[in-house]
C-alpha positions in Angstrom: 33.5 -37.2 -25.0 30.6 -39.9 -24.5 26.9 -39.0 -24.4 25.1 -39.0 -21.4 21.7 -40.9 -21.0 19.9 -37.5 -22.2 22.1 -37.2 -25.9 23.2 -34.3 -24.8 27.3 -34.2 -25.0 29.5 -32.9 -21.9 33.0 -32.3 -20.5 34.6 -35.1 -18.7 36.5 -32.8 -16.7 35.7 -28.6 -15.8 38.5 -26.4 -17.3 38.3 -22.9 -18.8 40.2 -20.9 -20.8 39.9 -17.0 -19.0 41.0 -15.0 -21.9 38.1 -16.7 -24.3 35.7 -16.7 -21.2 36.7 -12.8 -20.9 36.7 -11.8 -24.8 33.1 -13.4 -25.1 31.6 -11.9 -22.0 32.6 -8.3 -22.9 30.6 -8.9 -26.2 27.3 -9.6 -24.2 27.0 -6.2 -23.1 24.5 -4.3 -25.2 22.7 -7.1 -26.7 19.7 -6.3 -25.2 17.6 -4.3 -28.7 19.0 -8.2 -30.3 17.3 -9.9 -28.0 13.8 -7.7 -28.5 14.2 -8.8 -32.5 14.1 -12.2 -31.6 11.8 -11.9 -29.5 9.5 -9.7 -31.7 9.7 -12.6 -34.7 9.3 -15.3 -32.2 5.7 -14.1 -32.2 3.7 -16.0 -34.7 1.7 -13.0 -36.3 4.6 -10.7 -36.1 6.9 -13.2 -37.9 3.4 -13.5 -40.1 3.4 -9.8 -40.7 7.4 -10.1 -41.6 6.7 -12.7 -43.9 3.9 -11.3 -45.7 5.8 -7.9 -46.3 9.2 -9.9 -47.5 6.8 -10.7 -50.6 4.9 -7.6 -50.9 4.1 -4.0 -49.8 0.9 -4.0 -47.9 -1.2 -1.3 -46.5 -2.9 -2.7 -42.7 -6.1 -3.8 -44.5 -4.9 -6.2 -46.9 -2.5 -7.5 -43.9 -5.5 -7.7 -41.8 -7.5 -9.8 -44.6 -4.3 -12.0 -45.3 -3.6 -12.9 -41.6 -7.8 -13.1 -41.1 -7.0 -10.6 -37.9 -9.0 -7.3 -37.2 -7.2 -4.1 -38.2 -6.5 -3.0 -34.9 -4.6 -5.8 -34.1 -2.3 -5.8 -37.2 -2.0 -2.4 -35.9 -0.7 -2.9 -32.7 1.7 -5.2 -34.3 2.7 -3.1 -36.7 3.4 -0.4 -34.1 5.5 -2.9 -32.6 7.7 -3.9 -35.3 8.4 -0.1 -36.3 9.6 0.7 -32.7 12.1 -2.2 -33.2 12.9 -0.8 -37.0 11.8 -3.9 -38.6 8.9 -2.7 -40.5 8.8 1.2 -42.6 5.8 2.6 -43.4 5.6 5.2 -46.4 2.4 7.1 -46.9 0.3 7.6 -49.8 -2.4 10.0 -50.3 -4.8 8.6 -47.6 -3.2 5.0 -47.9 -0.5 4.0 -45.6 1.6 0.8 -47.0 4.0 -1.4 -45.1 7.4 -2.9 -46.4 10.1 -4.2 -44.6 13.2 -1.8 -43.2 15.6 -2.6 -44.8 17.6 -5.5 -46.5 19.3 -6.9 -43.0 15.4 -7.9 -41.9 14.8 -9.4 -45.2 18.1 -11.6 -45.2 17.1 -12.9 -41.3 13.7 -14.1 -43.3 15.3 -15.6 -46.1 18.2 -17.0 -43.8 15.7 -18.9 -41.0 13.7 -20.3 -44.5 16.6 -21.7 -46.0 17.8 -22.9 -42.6 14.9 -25.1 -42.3 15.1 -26.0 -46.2 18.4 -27.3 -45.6 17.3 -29.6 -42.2 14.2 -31.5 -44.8 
């Protein structure tokens, strides 16, 4: 198949194959809570917040002072990222500290980092 003028490889001719076309459409169905993870690291200060508690357990004020944002707004974020079961929180005497969920969230961090170690 040749490029076209915009790099961007195509088919010659349209064919399909309905059985593949069929198998992969009934997997898109329910993909909708993948999408919202995505979408919820796509964020810079969530994927910040990720980051910060693939290295450490954090309570809100020290994640406030590392990402230099007001409480309130690591907060909302962190509200955010519990919904989606990204983030746990675990509550100590008056303290609250933040970790990740679980080891799948962890591995999508390490994965996208050594994705883009691999591409330097």
């Amino acid at each position: 198949m040749p490029a076209s003028s915009d790099n961007f490889v195509r088919c010659e001719i349209f064919c399909s194959d309905p059985a593949k076309v069929d198998y992969v459409k009934s997997r898109l169905d329910g993909l909708e809570v993948v999408v919202d993870i995505f979408k919820a690291l796509g964020d810079q200060t969530r994927f910040k917040i990720v980051y910060a508690l693939w290295h450490e357990e954090l309570c809100v004020c020290d994640l406030a002072l590392t990402l230099d944002l007001p409480v309130a707004a690591v907060s909302y974020h962190l509200r955010y990222l519990r919904s989606l079961r990204l983030v746990k929180s675990d509550k100590q005497g008056k303290m609250v500290f933040y970790s990740l969920d679980d080891d799948h969230v962890s591995s999508l961090v390490h994965l996208a980092l050594e994705h883009i170690q691999e591409n330097k």
